[in-house]
C-alpha positions as CSV (number, residue, x, y, z in Angstrom):
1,X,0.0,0.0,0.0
2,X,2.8,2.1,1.0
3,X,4.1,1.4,-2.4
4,X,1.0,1.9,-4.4
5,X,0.6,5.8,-2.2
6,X,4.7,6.3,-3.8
7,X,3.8,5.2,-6.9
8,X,0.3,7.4,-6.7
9,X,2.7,10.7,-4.7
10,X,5.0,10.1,-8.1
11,X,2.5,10.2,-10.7
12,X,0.9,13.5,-8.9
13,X,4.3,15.0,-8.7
14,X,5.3,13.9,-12.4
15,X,1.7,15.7,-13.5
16,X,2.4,18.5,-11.6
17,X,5.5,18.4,-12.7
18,X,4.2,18.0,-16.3
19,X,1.6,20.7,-15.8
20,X,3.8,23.0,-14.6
21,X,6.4,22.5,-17.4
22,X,3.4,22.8,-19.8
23,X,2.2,25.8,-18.8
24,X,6.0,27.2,-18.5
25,X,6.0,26.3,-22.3
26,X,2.6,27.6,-23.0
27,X,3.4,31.1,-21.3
28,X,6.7,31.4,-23.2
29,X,5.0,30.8,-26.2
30,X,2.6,33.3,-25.8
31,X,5.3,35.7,-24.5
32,X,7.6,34.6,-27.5
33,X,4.3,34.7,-30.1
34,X,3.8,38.7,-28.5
35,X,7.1,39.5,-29.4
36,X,6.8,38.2,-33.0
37,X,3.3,39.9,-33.5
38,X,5.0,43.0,-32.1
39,X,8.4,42.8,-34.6
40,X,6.0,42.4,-37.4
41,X,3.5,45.0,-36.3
42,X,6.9,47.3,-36.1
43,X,8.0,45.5,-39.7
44,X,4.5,46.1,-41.1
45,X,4.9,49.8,-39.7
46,X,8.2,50.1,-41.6
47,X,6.9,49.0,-45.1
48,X,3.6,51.1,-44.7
49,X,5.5,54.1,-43.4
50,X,7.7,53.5,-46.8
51,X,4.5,53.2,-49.0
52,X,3.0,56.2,-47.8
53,X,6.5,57.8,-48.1
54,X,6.6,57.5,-51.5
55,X,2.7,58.2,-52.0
56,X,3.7,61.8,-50.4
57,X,6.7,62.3,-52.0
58,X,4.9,62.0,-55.3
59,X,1.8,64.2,-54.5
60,X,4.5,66.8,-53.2
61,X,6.0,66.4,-57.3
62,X,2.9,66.5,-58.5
63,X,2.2,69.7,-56.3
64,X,5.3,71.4,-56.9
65,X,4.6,71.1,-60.4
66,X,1.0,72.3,-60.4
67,X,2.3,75.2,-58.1
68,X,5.1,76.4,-60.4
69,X,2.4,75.8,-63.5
70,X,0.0,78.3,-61.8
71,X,2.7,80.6,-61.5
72,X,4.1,80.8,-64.4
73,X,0.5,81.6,-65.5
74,X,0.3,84.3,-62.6
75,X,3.0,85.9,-63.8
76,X,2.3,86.3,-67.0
77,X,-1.4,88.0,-66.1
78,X,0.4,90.1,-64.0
79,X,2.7,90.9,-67.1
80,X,-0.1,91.2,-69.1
81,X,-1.8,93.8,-66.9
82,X,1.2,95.9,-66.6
83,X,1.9,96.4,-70.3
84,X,-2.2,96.8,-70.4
85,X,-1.1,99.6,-67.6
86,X,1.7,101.0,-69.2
87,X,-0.6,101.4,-72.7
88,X,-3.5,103.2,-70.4
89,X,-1.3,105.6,-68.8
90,X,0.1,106.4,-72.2
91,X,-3.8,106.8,-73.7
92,X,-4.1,109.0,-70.5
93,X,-1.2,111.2,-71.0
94,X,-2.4,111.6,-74.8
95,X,-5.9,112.7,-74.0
96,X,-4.5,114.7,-71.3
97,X,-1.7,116.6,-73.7
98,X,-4.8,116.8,-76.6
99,X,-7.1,118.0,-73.9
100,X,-4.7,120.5,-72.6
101,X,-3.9,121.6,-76.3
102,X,-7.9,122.1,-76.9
103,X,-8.1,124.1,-73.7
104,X,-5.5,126.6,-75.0
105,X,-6.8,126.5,-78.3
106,X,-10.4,127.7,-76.7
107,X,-8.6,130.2,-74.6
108,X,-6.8,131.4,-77.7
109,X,-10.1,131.4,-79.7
110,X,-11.9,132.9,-76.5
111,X,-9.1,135.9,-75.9
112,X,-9.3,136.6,-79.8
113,X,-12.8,136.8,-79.4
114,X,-12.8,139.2,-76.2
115,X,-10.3,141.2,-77.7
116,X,-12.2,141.5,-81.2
117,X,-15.4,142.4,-78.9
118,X,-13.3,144.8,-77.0
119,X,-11.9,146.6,-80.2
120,X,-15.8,146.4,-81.3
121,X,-16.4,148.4,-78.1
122,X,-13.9,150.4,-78.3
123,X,-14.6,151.5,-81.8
124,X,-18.3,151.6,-80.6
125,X,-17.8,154.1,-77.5
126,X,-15.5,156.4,-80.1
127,X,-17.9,156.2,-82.5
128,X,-20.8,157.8,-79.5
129,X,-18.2,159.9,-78.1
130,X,-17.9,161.3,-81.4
131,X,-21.4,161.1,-81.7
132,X,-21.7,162.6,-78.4
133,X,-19.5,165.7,-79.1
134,X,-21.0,166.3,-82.5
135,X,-24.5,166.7,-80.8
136,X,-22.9,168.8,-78.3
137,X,-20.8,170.9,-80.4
138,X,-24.4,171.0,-82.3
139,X,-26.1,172.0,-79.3
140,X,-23.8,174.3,-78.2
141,X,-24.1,175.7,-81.6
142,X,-27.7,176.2,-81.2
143,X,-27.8,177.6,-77.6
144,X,-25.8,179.8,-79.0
145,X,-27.9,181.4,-81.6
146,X,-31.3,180.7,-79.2
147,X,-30.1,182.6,-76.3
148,X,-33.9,181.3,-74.7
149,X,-33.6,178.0,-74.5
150,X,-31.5,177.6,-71.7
């Protein structure tokens, strides 16, 4: 019996024994099988991170390209528009000069006038002056002979 309780205290130590090394195993696995999930989540990472790398680096190209394209067009409305510029202010200076040159051709034409209308006047107010003296000389003339009718 004592035997047969040795043999029975064996087999509960070699099952312990075996449960214990089994679940040693069984741990270290899954500590071994979360390291190698994280090394290929970190590897996975890595190839994803390059992929995406290259995706950007491309749309950046693409970008830079599209950028200098628009540009390039930019610059040349804005050239455009200063040449328009430059031809306005040169209209504007020419209407300006021709505007200026009609304005003193009016205030020629104008003066010419006033001084024609002046001379008119002048020749006007000699002529009743004249006029003026003639009747008076005449009256005097008259006063003169009718001593009454002052």
């Amino acid at each position: 019996q004592s035997q047969v309780l040795a043999e029975e205290e064996a087999a509960k130590t070699k099952r312990e024994l075996l449960t214990r090394f089994l679940k040693d195993k069984l741990a270290k696995e899954k500590r071994s099988s979360t390291l190698n999930l994280h090394k290929l989540d970190a590897q996975w990472r890595v190839v994803l991170r390059e992929t995406k790398d290259k995706e950007l680096r491309q749309d950046i190209e693409i970008l830079s390209q599209t950028f200098a394209r628009v540009m390039d067009c930019k610059d040349s409305v804005i050239e455009s528009l200063a040449t328009d510029l430059e031809e306005a202010e040169e209209q504007h200076a020419q209407a300006l000069r021709s505007h200026l040159h009609n304005v003193d051709r009016l205030l020629h034409l104008q003066r010419c006038r006033l001084t024609c209308l002046e001379e008119g006047y002048g020749a006007q107010l000699e002529a009743l002056k004249m006029e003026f003296e003639a009747e008076r000389y005449k009256g005097g003339e008259e006063q003169q002979w009718h001593p009454l009718s002052v």
